[in-house]
C-alpha positions as CSV (number, residue, x, y, z in Angstrom):
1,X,-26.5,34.1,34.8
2,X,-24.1,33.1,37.6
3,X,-23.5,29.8,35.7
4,X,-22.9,31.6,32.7
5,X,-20.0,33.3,33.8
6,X,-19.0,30.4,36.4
7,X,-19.2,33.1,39.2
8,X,-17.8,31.8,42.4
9,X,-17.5,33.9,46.0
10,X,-14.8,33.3,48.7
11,X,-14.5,35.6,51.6
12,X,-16.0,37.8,53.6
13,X,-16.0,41.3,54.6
14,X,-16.3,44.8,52.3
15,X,-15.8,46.0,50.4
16,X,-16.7,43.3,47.9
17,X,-13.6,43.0,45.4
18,X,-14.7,42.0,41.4
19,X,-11.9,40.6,39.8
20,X,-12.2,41.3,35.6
21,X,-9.7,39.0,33.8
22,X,-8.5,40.4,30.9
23,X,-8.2,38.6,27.0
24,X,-7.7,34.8,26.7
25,X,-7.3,34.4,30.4
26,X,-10.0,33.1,33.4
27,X,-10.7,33.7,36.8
28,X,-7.6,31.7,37.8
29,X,-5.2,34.0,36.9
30,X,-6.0,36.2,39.6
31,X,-4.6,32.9,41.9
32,X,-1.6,35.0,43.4
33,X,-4.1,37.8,44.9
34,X,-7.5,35.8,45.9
35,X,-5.9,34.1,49.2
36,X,-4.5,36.9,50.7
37,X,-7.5,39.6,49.6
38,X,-10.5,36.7,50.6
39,X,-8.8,36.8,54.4
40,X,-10.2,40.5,54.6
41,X,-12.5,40.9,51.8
42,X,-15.7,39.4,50.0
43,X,-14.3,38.4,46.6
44,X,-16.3,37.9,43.2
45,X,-14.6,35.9,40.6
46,X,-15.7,35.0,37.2
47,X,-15.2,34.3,33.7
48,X,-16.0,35.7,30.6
49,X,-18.1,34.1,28.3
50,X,-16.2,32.0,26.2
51,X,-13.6,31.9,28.7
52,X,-12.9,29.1,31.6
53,X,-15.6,27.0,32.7
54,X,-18.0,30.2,31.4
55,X,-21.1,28.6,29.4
56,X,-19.5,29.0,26.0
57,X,-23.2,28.5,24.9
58,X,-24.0,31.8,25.5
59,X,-21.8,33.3,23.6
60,X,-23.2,35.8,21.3
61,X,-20.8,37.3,18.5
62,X,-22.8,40.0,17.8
63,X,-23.4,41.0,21.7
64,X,-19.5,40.4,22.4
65,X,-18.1,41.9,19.3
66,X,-17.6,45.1,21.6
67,X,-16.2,45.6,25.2
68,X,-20.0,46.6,26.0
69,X,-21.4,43.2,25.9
70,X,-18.7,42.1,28.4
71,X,-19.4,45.5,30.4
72,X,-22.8,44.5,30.5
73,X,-22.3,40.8,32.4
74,X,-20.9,42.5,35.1
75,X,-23.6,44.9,35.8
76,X,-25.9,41.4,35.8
77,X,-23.7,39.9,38.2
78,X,-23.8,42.6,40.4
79,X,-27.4,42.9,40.1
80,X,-27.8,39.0,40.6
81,X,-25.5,39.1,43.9
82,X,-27.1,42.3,45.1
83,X,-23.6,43.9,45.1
84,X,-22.9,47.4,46.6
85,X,-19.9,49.6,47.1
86,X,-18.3,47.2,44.4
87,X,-14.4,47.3,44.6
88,X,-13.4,46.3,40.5
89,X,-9.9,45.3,39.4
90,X,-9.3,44.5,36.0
91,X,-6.3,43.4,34.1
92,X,-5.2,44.9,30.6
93,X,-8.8,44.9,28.4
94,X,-10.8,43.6,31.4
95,X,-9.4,47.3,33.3
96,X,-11.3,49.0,30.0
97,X,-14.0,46.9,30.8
98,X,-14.6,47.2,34.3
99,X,-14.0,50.9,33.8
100,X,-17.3,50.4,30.8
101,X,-19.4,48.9,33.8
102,X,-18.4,51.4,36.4
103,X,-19.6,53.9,33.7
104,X,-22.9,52.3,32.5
105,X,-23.8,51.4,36.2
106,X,-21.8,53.4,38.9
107,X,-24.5,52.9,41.6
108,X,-22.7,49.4,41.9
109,X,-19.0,50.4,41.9
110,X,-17.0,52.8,44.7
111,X,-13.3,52.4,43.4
112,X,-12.0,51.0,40.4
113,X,-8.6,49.4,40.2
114,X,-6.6,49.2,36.4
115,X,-3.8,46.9,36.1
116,X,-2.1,47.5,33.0
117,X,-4.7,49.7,31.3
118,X,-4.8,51.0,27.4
119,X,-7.7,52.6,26.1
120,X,-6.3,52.1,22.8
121,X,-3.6,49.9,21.5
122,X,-2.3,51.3,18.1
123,X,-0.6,54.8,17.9
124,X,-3.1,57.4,16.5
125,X,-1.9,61.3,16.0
126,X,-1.2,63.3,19.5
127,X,-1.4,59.1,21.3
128,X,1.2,56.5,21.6
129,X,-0.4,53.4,22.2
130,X,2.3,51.2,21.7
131,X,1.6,49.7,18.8
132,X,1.5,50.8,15.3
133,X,-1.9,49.9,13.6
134,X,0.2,47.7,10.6
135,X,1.8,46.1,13.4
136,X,-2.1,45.0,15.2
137,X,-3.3,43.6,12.0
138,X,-0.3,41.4,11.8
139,X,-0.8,40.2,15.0
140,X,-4.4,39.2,14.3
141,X,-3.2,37.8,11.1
142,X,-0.5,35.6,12.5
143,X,-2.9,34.6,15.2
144,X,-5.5,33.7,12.4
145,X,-2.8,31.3,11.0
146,X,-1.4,29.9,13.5
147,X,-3.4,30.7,17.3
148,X,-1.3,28.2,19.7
149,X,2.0,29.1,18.0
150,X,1.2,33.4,18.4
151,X,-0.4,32.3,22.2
152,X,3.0,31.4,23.1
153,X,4.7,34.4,21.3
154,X,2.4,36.7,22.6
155,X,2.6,35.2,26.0
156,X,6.4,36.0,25.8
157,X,5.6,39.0,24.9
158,X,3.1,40.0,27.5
159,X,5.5,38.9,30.5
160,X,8.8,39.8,29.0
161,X,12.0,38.5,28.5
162,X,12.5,38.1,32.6
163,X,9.4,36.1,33.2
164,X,9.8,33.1,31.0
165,X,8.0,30.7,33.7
166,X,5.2,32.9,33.9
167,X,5.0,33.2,30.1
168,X,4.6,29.3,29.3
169,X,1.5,30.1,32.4
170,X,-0.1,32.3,30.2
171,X,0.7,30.7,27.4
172,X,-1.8,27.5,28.7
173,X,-4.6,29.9,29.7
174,X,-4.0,31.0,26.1
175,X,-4.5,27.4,24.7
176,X,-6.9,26.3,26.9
177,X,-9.5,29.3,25.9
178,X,-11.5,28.4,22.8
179,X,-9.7,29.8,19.7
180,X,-12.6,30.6,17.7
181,X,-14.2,32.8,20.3
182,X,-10.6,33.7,21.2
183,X,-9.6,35.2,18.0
184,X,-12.9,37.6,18.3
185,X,-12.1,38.6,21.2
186,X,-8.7,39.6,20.4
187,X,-9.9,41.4,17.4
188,X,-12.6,43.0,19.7
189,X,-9.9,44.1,22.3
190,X,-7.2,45.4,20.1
191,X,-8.9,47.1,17.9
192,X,-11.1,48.9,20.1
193,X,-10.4,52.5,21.2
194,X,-12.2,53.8,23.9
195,X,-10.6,57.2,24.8
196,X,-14.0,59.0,24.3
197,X,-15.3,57.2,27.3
198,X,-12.7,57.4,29.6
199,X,-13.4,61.2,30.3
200,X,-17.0,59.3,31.4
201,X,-15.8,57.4,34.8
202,X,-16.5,59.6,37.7
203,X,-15.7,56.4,40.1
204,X,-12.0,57.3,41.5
205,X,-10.0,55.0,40.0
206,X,-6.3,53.5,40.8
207,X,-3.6,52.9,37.6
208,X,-1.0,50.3,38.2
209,X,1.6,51.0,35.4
210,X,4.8,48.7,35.1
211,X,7.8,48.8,33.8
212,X,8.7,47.9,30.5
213,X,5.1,47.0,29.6
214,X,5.0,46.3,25.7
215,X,1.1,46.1,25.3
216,X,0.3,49.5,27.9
217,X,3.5,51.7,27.8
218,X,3.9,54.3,30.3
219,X,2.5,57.2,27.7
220,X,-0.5,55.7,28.2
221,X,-0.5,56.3,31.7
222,X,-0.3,59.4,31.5
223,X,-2.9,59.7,28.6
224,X,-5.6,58.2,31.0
225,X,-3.9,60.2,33.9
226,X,-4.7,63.5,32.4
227,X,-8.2,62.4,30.8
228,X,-9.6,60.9,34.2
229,X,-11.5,63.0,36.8
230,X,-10.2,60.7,39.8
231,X,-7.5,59.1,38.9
232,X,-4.4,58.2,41.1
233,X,-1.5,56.7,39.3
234,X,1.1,54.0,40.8
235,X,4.3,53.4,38.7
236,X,5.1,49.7,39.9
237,X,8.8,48.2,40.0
238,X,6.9,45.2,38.4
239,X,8.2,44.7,35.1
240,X,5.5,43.0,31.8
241,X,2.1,43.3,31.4
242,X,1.2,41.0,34.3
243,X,1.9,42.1,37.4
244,X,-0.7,40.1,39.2
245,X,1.7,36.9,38.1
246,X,5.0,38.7,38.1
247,X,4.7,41.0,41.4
248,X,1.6,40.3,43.3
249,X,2.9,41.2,46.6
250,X,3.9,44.6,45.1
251,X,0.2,44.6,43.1
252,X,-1.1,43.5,46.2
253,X,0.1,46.5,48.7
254,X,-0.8,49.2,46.1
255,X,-4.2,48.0,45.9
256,X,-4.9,47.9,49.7
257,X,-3.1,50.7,49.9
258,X,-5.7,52.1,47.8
259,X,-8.6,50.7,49.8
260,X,-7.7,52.3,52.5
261,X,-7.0,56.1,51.3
């Protein structure tokens, strides 16, 4: 199981920290934050399966064609590593599911961290997602057509128009991943709406909303604000979807900032 995921520990000291990438990325994304947070803290990376050096052997379409079968590796791997008092920061759809694990198993999790969150992408009546559900499918279409052409547009779009460097970075996570498995996932994240669960997490949880974020904009911060029972939310000067790439140092303080409350 910890090959499956390619699940690698650096650090010492607790709480343990689980990193949850979020879609098309891997556990090196997280490279900004894992030197500085290993010098205090045990830290669990992995990969999803299908993503980074994860077994792509294992991957199941039917077990991964929802956030649960994702949710569900990280309960093994906390099982497998005999995890406690599990810290869990996820990125974009790796925050909803870290916040699926903390909710299936909270015995392993005390704090969860959301970078970027959405519960639900496309706008539905009384929520503004961002994105109107015409303008998903054409996403998914274009990325059917043509996946390393949309990785680099959606990279762009991801980072924003001030990150360009950071946007060709993603961008070769993007590539790298395998598209097949990629597009289902994609499908699986942006067309997944998970607002009945989020009322669910009783774990206190930490929202890290940025600026100008065209995938999670700052309605929905507010949405999973108001629907949480212990939630604290940060609005970051970090501008883009990515703010363990664009502002890590900022990212960085407002998570141990967190710790420490």
């Amino acid at each position: 199981m910890l090959q499956r995921n390619n699940v690698r520990v650096i650090g010492e000291g607790k709480p343990p920290i689980l990193l949850c990438h979020g879609f098309g990325c891997n556990q090196h994304i997280w490279h900004y934050l894992t030197t500085p947070l290993a010098a205090r803290y045990q830290i669990i990376l992995f990969d999803h399966v299908g993503a980074g050096e994860s077994d792509l052997t294992a991957y199941d379409p039917v077990k991964y064609n929802s956030l649960d079968g994702y949710a569900q590796d990280i309960i093994e791997i906390c099982q497998a590593l005999k995890l406690q008092e599990v810290v869990i920061v996820g990125h974009s759809v790796g925050a909803m599911i870290a916040m699926l694990a903390a909710i299936s198993g909270p015995e392993y999790f005390s704090k969860v961290v959301m970078l970027a969150p959405s519960p639900c992408y496309s706008n539905q009546p009384g929520y503004h997602g961002g994105f109107e559900p015409e303008d998903v499918q054409q996403l998914l279409q274009l990325m059917d057509a043509d996946y390393n052409g949309w990785a680099h547009m959606f990279a762009g779009l991801l980072v924003g128009p001030d990150h360009a460097s950071l946007g060709e970075e993603l961008a070769t996570y993007f590539c790298e991943t395998d598209s097949t498995i990629a597009k289902q996932f994609a499908r699986v994240s942006f067309l997944s709406d998970n607002r009945a669960e989020v009322p669910h997490l009783q774990t206190s949880t930490l929202l890290l909303q940025c600026q100008q974020d065209a995938v999670a904009p700052e309605e929905v911060g507010a949405y999973l604000l108001e629907h949480m029972h212990k939630a604290t939310l940060v609005q970051l000067q970090a501008t883009g979807h990515c703010p363990h790439l664009s502002a890590p140092l900022e990212t960085l303080a407002a998570i141990e900032a967190f710790l420490a409350a």
